[in-house]
C-alpha positions in Angstrom: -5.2 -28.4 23.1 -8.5 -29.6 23.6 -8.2 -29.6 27.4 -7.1 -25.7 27.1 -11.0 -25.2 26.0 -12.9 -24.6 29.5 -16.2 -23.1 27.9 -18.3 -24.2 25.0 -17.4 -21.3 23.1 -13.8 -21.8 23.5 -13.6 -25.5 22.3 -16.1 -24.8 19.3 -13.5 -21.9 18.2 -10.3 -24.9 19.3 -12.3 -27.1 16.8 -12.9 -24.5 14.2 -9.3 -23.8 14.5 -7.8 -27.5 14.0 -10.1 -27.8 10.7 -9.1 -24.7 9.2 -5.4 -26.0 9.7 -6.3 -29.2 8.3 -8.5 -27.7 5.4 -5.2 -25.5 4.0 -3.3 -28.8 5.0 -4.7 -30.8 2.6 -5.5 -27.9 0.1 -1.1 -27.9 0.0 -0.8 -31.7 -0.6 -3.5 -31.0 -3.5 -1.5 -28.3 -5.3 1.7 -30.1 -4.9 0.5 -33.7 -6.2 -0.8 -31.5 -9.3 2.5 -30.0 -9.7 4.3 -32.5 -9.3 2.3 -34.0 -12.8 
């Protein structure tokens, strides 16, 4: 994925990209512990 990212630009947006996705990732495994309860 990373090696997709020819430009600055590109790879800050590839980065951007893979922490969003990990940000709603986590915010999933949050709500379902506290469901779970």
């Amino acid at each position: 994925m990373l090696a997709q990212a020819k430009t600055k630009k590109e790879y800050q947006k590839v980065m951007v990209e893979m922490l969003s996705s990990m940000d709603s990732g986590l915010e999933d495994e949050k709500s379902q512990r506290l469901q779970s309860k």
